[in-house]
N, CA, C and O atoms as a GROMACS GRO file, in nm:
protein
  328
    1UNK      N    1   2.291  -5.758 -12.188
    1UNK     CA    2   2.354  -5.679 -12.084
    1UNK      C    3   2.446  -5.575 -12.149
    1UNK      O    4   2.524  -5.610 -12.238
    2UNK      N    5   2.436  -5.437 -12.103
    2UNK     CA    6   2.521  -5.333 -12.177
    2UNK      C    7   2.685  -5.340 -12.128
    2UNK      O    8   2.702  -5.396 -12.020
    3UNK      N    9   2.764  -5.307 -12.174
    3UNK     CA   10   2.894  -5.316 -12.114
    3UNK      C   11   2.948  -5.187 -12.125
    3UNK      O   12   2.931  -5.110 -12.220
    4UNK      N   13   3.017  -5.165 -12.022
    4UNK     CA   14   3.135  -5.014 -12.052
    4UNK      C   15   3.197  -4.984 -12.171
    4UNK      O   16   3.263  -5.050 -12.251
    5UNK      N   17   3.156  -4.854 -12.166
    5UNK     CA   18   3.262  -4.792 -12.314
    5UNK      C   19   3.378  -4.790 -12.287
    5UNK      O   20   3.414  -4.780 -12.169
    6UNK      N   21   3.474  -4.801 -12.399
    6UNK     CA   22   3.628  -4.797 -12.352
    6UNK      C   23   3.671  -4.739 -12.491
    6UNK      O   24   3.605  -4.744 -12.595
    7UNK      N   25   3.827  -4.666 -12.466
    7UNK     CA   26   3.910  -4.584 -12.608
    7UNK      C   27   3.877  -4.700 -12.712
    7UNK      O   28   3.925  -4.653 -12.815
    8UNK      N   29   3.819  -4.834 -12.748
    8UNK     CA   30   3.852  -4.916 -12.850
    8UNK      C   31   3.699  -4.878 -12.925
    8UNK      O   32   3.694  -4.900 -13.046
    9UNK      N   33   3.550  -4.812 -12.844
    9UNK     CA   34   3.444  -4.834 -12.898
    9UNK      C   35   3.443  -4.721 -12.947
    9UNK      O   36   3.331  -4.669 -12.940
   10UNK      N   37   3.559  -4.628 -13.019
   10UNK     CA   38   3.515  -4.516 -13.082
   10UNK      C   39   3.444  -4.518 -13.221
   10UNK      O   40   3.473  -4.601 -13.308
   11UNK      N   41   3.369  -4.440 -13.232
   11UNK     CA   42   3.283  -4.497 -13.352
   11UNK      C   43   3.168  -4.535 -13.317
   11UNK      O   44   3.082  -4.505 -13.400
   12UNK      N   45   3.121  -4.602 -13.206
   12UNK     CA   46   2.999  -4.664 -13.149
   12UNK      C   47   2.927  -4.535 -13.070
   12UNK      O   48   2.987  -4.434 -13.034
   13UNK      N   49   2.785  -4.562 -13.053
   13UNK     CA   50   2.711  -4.482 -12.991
   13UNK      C   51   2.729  -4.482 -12.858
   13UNK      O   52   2.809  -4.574 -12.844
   14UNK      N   53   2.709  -4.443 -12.759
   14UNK     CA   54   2.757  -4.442 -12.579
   14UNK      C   55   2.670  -4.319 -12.479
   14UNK      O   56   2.654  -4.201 -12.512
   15UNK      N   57   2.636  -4.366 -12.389
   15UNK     CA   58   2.647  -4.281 -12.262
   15UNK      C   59   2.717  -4.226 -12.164
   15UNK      O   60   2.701  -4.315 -12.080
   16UNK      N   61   2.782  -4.147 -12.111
   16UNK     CA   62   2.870  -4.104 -12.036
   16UNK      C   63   2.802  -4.056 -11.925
   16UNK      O   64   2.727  -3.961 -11.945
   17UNK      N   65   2.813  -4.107 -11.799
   17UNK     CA   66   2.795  -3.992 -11.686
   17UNK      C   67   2.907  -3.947 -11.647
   17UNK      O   68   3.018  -3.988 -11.613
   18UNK      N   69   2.839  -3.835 -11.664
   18UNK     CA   70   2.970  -3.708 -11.603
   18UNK      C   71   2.944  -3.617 -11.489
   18UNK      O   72   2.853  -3.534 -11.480
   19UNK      N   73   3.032  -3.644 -11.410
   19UNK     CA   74   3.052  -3.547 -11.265
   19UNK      C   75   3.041  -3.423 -11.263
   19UNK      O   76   3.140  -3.371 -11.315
   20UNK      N   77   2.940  -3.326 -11.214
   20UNK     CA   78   2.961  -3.187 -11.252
   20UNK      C   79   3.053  -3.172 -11.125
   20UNK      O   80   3.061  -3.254 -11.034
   21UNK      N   81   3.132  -3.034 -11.137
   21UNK     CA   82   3.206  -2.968 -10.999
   21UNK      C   83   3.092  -3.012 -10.905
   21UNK      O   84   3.102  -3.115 -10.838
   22UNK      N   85   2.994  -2.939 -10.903
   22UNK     CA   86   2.874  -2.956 -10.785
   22UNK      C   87   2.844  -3.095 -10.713
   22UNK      O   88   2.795  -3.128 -10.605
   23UNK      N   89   2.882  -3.145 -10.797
   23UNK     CA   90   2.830  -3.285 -10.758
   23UNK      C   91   2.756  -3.337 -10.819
   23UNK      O   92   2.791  -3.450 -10.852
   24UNK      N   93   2.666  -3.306 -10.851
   24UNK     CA   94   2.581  -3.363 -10.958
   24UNK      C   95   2.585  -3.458 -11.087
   24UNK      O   96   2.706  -3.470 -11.103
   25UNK      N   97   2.543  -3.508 -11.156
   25UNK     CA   98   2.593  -3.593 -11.271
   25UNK      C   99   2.505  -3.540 -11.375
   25UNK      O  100   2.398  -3.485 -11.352
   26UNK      N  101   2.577  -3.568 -11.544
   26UNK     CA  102   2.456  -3.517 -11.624
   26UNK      C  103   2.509  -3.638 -11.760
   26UNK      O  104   2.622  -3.642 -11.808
   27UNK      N  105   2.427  -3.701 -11.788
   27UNK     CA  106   2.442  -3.746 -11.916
   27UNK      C  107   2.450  -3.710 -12.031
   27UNK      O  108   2.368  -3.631 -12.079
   28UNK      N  109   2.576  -3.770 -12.114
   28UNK     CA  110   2.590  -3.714 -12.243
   28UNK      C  111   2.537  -3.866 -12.324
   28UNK      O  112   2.551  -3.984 -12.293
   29UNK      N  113   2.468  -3.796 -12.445
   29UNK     CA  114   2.443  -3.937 -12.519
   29UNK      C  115   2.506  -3.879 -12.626
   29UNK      O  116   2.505  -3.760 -12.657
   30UNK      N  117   2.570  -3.987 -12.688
   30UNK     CA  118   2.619  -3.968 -12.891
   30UNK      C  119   2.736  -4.053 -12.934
   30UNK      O  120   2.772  -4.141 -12.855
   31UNK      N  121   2.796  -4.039 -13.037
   31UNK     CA  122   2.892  -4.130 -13.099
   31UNK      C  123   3.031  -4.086 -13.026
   31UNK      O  124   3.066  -3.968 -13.023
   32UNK      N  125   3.103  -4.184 -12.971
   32UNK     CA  126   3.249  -4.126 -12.900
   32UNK      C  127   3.305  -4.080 -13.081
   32UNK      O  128   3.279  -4.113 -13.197
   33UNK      N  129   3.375  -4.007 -13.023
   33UNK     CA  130   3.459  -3.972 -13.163
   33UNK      C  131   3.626  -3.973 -13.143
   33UNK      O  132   3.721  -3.989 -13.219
   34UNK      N  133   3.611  -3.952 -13.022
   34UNK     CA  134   3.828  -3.944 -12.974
   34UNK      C  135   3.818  -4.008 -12.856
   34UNK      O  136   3.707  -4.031 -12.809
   35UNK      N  137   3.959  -4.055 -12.776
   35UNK     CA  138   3.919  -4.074 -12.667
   35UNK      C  139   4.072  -4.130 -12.680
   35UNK      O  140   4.103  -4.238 -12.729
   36UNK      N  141   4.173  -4.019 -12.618
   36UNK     CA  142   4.296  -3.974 -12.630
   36UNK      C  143   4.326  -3.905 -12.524
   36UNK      O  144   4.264  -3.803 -12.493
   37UNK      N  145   4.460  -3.969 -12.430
   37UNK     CA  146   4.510  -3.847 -12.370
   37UNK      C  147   4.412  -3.781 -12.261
   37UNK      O  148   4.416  -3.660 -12.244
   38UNK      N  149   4.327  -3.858 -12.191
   38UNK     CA  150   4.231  -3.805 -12.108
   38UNK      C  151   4.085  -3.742 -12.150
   38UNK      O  152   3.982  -3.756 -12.084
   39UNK      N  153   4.095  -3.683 -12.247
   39UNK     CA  154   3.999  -3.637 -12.315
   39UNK      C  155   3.859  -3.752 -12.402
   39UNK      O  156   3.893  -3.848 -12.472
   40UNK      N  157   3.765  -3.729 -12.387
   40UNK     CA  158   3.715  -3.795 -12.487
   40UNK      C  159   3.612  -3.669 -12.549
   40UNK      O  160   3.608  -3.555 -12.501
   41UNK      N  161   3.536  -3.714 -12.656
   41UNK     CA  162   3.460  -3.670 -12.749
   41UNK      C  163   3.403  -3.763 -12.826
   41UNK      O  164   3.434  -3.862 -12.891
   42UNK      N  165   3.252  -3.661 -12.780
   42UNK     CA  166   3.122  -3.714 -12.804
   42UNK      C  167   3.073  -3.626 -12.895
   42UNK      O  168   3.083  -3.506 -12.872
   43UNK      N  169   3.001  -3.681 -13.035
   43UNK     CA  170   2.906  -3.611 -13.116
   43UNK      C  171   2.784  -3.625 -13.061
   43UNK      O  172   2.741  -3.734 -13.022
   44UNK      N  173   2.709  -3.492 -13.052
   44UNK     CA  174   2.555  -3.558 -13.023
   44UNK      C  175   2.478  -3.552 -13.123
   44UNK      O  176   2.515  -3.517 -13.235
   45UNK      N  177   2.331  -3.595 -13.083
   45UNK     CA  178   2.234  -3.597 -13.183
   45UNK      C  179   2.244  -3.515 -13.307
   45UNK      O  180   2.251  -3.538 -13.428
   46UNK      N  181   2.239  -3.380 -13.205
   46UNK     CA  182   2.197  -3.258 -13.274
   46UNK      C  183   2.358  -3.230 -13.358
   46UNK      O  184   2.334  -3.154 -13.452
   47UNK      N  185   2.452  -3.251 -13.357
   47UNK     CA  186   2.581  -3.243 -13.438
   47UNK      C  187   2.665  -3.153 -13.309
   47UNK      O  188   2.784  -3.124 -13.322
   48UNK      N  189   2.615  -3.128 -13.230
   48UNK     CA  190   2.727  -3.082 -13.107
   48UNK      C  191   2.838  -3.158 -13.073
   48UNK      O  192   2.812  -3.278 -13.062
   49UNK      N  193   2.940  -3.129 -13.054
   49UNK     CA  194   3.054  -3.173 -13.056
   49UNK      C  195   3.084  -3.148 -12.903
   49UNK      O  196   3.087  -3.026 -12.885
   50UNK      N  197   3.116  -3.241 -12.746
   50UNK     CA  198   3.117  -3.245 -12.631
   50UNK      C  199   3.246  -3.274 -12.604
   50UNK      O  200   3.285  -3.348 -12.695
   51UNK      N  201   3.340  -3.253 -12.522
   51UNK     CA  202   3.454  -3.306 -12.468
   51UNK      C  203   3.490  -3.335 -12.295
   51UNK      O  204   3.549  -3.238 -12.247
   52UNK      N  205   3.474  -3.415 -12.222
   52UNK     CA  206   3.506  -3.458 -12.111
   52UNK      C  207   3.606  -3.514 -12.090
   52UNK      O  208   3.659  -3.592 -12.169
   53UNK      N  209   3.644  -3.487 -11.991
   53UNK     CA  210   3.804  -3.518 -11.892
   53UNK      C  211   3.758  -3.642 -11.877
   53UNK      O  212   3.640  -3.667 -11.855
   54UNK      N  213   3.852  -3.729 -11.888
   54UNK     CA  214   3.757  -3.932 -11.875
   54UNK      C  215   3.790  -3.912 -11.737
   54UNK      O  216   3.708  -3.974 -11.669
   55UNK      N  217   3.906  -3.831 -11.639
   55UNK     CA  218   3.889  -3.831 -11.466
   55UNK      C  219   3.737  -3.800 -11.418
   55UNK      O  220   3.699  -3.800 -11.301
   56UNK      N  221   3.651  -3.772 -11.542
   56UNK     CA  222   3.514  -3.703 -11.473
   56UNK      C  223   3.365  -3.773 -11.509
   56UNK      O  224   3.248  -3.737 -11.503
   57UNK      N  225   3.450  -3.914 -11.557
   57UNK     CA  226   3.346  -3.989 -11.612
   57UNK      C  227   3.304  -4.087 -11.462
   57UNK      O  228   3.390  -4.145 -11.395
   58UNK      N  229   3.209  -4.088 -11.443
   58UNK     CA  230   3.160  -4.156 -11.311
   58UNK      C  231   3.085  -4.305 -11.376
   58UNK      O  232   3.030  -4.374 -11.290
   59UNK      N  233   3.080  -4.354 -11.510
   59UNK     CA  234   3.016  -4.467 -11.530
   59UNK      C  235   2.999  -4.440 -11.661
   59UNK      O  236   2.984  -4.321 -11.688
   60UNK      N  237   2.996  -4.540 -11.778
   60UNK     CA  238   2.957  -4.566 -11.922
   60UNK      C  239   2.909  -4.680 -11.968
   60UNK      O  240   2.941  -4.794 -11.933
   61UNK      N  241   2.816  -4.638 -12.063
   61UNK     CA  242   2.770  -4.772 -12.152
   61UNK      C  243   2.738  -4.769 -12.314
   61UNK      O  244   2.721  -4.661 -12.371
   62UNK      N  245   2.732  -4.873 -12.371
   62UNK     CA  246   2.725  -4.876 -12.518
   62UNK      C  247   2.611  -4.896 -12.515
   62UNK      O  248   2.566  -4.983 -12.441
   63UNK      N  249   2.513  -4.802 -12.614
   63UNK     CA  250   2.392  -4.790 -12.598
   63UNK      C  251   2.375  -4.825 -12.767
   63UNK      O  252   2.453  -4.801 -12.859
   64UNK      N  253   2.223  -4.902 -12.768
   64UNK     CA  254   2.195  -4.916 -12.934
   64UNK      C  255   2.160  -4.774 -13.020
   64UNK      O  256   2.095  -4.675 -12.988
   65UNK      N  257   2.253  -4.821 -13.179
   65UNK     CA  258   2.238  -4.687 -13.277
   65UNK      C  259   2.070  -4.604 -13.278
   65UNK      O  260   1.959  -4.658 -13.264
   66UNK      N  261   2.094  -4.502 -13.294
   66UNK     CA  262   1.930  -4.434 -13.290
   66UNK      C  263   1.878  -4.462 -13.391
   66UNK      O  264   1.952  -4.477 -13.488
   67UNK      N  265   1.722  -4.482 -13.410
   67UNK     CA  266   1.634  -4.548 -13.521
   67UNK      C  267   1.605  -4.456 -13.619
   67UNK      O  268   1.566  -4.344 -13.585
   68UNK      N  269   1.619  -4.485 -13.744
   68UNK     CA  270   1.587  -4.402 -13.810
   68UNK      C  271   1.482  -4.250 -13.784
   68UNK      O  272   1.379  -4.268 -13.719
   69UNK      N  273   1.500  -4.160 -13.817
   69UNK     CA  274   1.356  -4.058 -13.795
   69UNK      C  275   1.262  -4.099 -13.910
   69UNK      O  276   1.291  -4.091 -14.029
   70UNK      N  277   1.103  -4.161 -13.841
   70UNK     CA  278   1.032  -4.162 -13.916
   70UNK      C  279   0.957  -4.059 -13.952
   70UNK      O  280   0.966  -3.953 -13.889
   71UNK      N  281   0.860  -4.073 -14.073
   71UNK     CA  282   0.802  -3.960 -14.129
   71UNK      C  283   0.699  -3.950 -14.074
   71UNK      O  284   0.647  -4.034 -14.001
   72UNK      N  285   0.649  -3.821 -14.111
   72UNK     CA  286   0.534  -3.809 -13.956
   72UNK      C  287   0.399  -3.765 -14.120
   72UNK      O  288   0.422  -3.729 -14.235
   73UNK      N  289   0.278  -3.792 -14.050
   73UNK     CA  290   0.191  -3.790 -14.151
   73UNK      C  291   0.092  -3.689 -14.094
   73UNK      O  292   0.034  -3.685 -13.985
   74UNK      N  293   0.088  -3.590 -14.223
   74UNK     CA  294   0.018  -3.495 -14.167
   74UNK      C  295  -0.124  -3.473 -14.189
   74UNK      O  296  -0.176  -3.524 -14.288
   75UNK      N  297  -0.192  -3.403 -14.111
   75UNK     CA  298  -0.340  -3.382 -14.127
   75UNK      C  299  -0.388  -3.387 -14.239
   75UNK      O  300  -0.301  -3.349 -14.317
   76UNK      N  301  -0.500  -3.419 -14.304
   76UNK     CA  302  -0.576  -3.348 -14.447
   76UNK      C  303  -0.479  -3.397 -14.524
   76UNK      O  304  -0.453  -3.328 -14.622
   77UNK      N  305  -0.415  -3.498 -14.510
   77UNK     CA  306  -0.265  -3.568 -14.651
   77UNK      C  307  -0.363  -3.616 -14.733
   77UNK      O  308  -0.480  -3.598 -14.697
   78UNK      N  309  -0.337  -3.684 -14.857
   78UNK     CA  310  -0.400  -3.763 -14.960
   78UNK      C  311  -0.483  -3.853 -14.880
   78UNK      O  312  -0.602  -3.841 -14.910
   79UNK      N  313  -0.463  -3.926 -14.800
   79UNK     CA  314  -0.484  -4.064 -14.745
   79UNK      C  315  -0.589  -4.058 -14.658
   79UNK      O  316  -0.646  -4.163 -14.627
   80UNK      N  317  -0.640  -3.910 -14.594
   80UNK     CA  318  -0.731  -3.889 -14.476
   80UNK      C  319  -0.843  -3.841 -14.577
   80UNK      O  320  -0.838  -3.802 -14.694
   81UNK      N  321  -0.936  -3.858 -14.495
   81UNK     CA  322  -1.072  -3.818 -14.578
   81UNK      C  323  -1.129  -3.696 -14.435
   81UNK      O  324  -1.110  -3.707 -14.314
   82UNK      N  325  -1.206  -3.579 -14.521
   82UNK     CA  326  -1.232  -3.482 -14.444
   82UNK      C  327  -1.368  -3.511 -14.414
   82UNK      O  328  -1.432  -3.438 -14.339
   0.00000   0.00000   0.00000
C-alpha cells in the first residue's frame, strides 16, 4: 500500500497532485528535493526543477525509484543475422 509524502521523505521519489487555478489537477512525478515553508520541490526525470505551494497539493504518494534505462539493441548489431 503506497502512503503520503510528507517534509521527512525528501530525498525519495513521489507524486504530487496539484490543483491548477482552473480546476483541474496535473501530476508531477520526481525526487522531492525541499519541502520548507510551504513550498516544495520536485526534480523531474528530465532534471527540471518544479516548485508547488503544498496549499495546492490535492493528494501524494511515494512512488518506487525509476528502473534503470535499459539498452536498446539495434538492427543489423553483431548478434542479428541479415
Amino acid at each position: 500500500m503506497a502512503r503520503e509524502a510528507s517534509p521527512g521523505d525528501v530525498g525519495r521519489r513521489a507524486v504530487l497532485r496539484v490543483r491548477l487555478p482552473d480546476g483541474r489537477f496535473r501530476d508531477i512525478v520526481g525526487v522531492l528535493e525541499r519541502w520548507s515553508d510551504g513550498t516544495i520541490s520536485v526534480r523531474r526525470r528530465d532534471g527540471a526543477p518544479v516548485e508547488v505551494a503544498e496549499a495546492d497539493v490535492a493528494g501524494s504518494r511515494l512512488v518506487p525509484q525509476s528502473p534503470p534505462e535499459r539498452r536498446r539493441r539495434t538492427r543489423g548489431g553483431p548478434d542479428t543475422e541479415r
